[in-house]
N, C-alpha and C positions, 0 to 999 in steps of 0.2 A: 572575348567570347569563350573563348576556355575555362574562363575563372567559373563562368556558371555551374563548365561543368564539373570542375571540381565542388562544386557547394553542392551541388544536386547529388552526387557521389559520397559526399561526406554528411549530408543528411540525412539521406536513406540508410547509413550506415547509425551513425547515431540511435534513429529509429528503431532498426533493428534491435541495437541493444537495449531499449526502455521495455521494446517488447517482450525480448529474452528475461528481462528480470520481471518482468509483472508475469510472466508465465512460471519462474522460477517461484513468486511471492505466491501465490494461487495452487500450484504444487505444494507449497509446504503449510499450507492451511492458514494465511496471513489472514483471510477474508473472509473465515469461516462463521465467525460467531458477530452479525452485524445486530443483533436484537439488543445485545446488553450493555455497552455503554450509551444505548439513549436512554435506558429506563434504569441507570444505577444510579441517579439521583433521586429516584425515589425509593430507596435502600435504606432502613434503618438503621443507622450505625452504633446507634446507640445499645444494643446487645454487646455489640465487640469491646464496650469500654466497661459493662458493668459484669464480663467476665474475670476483669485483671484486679 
């Protein structure tokens, strides 16, 4: 019966920490811009190759 509560203790903690770094990732603007890699394949690229 103790083992539980060590798992129950050791997964709340765990948790904590995925939470601390997704709050950490969100702070540093990981999530800021969600619009642009779905509509960068419709992105010409072809300007970038007839500048070189």
């Amino acid at each position: 019966m103790s083992v539980i509560y060590i798992l129950i203790i050791v997964s709340l903690c765990v948790a904590v920490v995925f939470l601390a770094v997704f709050f950490l990732a969100v702070k540093n603007g990981q999530f800021e811009d969600d619009e642009t890699p779905a509509i960068r394949m419709l992105f010409n690229d072809d300007v970038k190759n007839k500048q070189e």
